[in-house]
C-alpha positions in Angstrom: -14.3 -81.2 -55.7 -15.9 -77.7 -56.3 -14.1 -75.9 -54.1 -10.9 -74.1 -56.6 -8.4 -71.9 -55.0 -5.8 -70.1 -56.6 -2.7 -69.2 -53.9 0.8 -67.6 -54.4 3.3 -68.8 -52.0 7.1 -67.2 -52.1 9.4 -69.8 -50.5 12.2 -68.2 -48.8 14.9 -69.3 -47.1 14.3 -67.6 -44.0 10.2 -67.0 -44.3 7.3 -68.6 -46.2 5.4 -65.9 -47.3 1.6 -65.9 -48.5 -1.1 -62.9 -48.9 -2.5 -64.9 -45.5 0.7 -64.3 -43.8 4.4 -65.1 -43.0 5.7 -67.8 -41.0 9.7 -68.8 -40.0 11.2 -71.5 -42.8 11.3 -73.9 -40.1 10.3 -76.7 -38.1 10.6 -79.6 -35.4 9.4 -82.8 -36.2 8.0 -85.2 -34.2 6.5 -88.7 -34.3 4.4 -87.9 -31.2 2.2 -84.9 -30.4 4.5 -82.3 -28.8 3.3 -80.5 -26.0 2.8 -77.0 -27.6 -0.4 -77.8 -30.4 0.3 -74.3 -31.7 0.8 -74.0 -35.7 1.0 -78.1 -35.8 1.2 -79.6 -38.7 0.1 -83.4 -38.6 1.0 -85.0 -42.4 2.0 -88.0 -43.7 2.5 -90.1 -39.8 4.4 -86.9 -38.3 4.1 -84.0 -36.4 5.8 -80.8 -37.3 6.0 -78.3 -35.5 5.9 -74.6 -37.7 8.5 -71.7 -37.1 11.6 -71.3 -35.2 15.2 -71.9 -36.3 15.2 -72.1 -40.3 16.2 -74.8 -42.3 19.4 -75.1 -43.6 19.9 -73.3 -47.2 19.3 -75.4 -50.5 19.7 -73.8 -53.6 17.4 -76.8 -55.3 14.4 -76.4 -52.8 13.4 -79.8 -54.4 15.6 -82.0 -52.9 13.6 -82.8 -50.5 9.8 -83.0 -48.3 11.4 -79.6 -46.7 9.6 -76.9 -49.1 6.8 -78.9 -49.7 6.0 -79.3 -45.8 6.6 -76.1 -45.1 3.8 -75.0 -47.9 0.8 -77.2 -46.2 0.4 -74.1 -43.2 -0.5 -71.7 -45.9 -2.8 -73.7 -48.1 -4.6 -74.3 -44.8 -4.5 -70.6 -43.4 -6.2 -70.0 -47.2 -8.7 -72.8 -47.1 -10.2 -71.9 -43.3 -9.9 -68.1 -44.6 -12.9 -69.5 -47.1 -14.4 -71.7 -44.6 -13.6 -75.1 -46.4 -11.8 -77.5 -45.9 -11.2 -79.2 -49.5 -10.0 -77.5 -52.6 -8.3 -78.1 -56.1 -5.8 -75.8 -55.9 -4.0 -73.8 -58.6 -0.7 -72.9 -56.7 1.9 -69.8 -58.1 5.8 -70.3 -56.9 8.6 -68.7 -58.1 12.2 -68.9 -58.6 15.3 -66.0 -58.5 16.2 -65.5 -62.7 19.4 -66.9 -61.9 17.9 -70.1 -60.9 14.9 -70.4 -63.1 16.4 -73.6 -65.1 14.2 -75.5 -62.1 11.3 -74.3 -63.0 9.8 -77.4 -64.2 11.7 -79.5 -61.1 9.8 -77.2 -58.8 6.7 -77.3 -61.0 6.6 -81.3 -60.7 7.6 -81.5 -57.3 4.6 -79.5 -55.9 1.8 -80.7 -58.4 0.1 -83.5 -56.4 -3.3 -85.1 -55.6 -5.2 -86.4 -52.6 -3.0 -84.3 -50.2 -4.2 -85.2 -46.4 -3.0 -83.1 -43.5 -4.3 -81.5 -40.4 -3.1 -78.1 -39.3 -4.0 -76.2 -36.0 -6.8 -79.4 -35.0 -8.1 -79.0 -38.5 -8.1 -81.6 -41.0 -7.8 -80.6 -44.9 -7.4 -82.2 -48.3 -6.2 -80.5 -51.2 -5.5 -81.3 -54.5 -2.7 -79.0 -56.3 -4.2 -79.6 -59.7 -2.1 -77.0 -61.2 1.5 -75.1 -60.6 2.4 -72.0 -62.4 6.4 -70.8 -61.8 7.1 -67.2 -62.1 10.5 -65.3 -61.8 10.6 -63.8 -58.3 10.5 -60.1 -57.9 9.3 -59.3 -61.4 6.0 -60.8 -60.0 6.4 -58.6 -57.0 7.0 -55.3 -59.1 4.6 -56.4 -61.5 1.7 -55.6 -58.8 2.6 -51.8 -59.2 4.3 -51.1 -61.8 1.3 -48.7 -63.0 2.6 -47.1 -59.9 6.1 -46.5 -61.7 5.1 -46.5 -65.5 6.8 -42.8 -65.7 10.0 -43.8 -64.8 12.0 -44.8 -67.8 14.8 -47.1 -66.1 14.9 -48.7 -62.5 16.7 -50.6 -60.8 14.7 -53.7 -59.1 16.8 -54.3 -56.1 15.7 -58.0 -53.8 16.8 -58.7 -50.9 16.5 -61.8 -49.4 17.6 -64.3 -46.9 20.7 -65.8 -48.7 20.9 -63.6 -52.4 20.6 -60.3 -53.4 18.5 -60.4 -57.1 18.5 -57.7 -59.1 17.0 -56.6 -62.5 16.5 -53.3 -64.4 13.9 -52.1 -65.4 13.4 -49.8 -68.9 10.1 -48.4 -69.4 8.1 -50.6 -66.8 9.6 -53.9 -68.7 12.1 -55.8 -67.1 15.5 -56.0 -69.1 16.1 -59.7 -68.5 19.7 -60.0 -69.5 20.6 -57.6 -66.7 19.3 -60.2 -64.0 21.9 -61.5 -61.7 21.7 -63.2 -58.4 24.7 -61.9 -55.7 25.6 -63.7 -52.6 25.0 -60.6 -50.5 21.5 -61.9 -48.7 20.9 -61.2 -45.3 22.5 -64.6 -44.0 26.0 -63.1 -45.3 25.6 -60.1 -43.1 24.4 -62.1 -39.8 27.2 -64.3 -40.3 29.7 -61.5 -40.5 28.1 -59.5 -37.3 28.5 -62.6 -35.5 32.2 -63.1 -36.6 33.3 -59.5 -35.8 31.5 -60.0 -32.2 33.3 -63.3 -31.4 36.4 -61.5 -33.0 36.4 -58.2 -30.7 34.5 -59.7 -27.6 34.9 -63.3 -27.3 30.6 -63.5 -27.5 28.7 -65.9 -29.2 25.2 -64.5 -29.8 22.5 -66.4 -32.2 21.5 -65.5 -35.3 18.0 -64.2 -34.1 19.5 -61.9 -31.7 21.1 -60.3 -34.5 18.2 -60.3 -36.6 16.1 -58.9 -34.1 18.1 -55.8 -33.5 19.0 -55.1 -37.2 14.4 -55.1 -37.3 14.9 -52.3 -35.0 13.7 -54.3 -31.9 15.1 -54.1 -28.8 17.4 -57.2 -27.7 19.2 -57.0 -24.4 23.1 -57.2 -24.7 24.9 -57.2 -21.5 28.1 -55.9 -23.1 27.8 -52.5 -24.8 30.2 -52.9 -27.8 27.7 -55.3 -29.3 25.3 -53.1 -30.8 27.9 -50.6 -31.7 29.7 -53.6 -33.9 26.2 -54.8 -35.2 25.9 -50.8 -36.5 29.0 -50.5 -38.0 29.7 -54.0 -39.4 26.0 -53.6 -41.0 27.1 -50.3 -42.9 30.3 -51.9 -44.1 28.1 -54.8 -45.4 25.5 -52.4 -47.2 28.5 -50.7 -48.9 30.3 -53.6 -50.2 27.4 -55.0 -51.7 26.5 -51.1 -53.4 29.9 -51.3 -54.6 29.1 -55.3 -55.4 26.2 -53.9 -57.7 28.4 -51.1 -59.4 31.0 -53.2 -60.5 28.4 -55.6 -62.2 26.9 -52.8 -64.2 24.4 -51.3 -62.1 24.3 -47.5 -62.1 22.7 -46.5 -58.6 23.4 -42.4 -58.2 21.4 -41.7 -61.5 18.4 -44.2 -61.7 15.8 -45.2 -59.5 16.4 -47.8 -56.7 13.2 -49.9 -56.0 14.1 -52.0 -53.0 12.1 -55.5 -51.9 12.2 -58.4 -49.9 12.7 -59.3 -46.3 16.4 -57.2 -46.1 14.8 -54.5 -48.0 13.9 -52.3 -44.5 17.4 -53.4 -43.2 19.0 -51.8 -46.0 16.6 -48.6 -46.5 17.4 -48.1 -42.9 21.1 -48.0 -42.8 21.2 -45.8 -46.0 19.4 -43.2 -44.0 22.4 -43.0 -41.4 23.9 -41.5 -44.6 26.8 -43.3 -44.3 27.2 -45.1 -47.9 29.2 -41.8 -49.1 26.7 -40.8 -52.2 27.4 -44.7 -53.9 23.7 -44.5 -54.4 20.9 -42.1 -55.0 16.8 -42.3 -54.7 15.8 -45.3 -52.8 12.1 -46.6 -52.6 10.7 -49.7 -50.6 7.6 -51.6 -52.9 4.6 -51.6 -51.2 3.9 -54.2 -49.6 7.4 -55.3 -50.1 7.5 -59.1 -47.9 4.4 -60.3 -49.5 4.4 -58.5 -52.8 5.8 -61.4 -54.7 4.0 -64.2 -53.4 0.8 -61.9 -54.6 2.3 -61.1 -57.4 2.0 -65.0 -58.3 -2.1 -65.0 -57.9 -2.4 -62.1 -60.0 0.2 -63.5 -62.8 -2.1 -67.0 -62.7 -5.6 -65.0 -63.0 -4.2 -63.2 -66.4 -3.5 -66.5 -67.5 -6.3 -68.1 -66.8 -8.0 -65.4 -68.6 -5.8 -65.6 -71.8 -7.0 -69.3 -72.2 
């Protein structure tokens, strides 16, 4: 096969996320061919339908066909981006500090050949000849941090779907001893919205109503205390977890904040209410903050191709 590829791919827990786009951690799967084709996955005898509800959290991503499934969309979005259909594949994943003793388990459970699949009516086969593991938001910072080379400490602040992972940063090199991984995602804050509406209302609303309106989109409640207790609830949330980082050695008035991942907006957005009562200082979203890791992984697999 002539065709090689290299492709980052950042697996959340609420989005897979690729430099050719993001799609929901999700899908329906079906041994027939469901009535809506789009984003269909056909692989291995089954359909699967892409996006929708996520799939429930697993700290070991491995433990199943799950994370490798939910992969197959974005080699295909990269292979029809090229206009093939068939590649070797180097592919660049990475893991949170705090869980990177499965690096090799994740390493071994997406290296495979002769990979059939058809995605959107299009049939592919890859072979993922090769699998390089970085740590997540390191790779993600370490797109710009020519951008921030001045700045002699930092704190790297991501936020994702079910942890918050944080590093500092001294001189544009990341201090890994100060990495730790806090159970402040965006999952813990949905969950508590929806507990303080059922608690003061009675309502049950879903998870994506919730998410939608802390995006800033506009979902229709019928009751008007709901999206006064998704406000307030979210800035109690965003000040726990500042005071979360404080108390585990994180100095936030003083230093740089560089904020990333899919909660970063969420949080950048409630700080500007100016509500957090000066528990933190200068805050900056990353560039290209959603994708920046999973192209952060291409770029860390072209320098080591090159040191070869």
């Amino acid at each position: 096969m002539n065709n090689n590829i290299i492709i980052g791919v950042d697996h959340g827990n609420r989005f897979i996320k690729s430099s050719e786009g993001i799609y929901s951690s999700g899908y329906v799967e079906s041994s027939t061919v469901p009535v809506i084709t789009e984003n269909l996955l056909y692989y291995n005898g089954k359909y699967y339908s892409i996006g929708g509800k996520r799939v429930k959290y697993h700290y070991d991503k491995t433990i199943d066909e799950t994370f490798f499934i939910l992969t197959l969309p974005a080699l295909a979005m990269r292979l029809s981006k090229e206009g093939i259909t068939s590649a070797d594949v180097i592919l660049g994943v990475g893991l949170p500090l705090s869980h990177f003793q499965l690096k090799q388990k994740f390493i071994n459970y997406f290296k495979r050949d002769n990979i059939h699949f058809t995605y959107n009516q299009k049939k592919y086969q890859v072979n993922i000849k090769e699998v390089m593991c970085f740590p997540q938001a390191i790779s993600g910072y370490m797109l710009y941090f020519e951008k921030y080379r001045e700045i002699d400490y930092l704190n790297l602040l991501d936020f994702g779907q079910v942890t918050l992972d944080a590093v500092k940063i001294h001189q544009s090199k990341p201090i890994i001893d100060s990495a730790i991984s806090l159970n402040w995602g965006m999952l813990k804050l949905i969950k508590s919205i929806q507990e303080q509406i059922r608690k003061e209302t009675g309502i049950e609303i879903s998870e994506e109503q919730v998410e939608m309106t802390l995006q800033g989109k506009k979902a229709l409640f019928f009751d008007d205390r709901i999206n006064k207790i998704i406000k307030t609830t979210t800035i109690t949330f965003v000040n726990d977890m500042l005071d979360e980082l404080r108390e585990n050695g994180y100095e936030l008035q003083a230093t740089m904040n560089l904020l990333m991942g899919g909660g970063a907006y969420i949080v950048q957005n409630t700080l500007d209410k100016g509500k957090h009562q000066n528990r933190i200082g200068y805050t900056e979203i990353l560039p290209e903050s959603q994708i920046a890791n999973a192209v952060g992984y291409e770029r860390l697999i072209r320098e080591a191709l090159r040191r070869r």
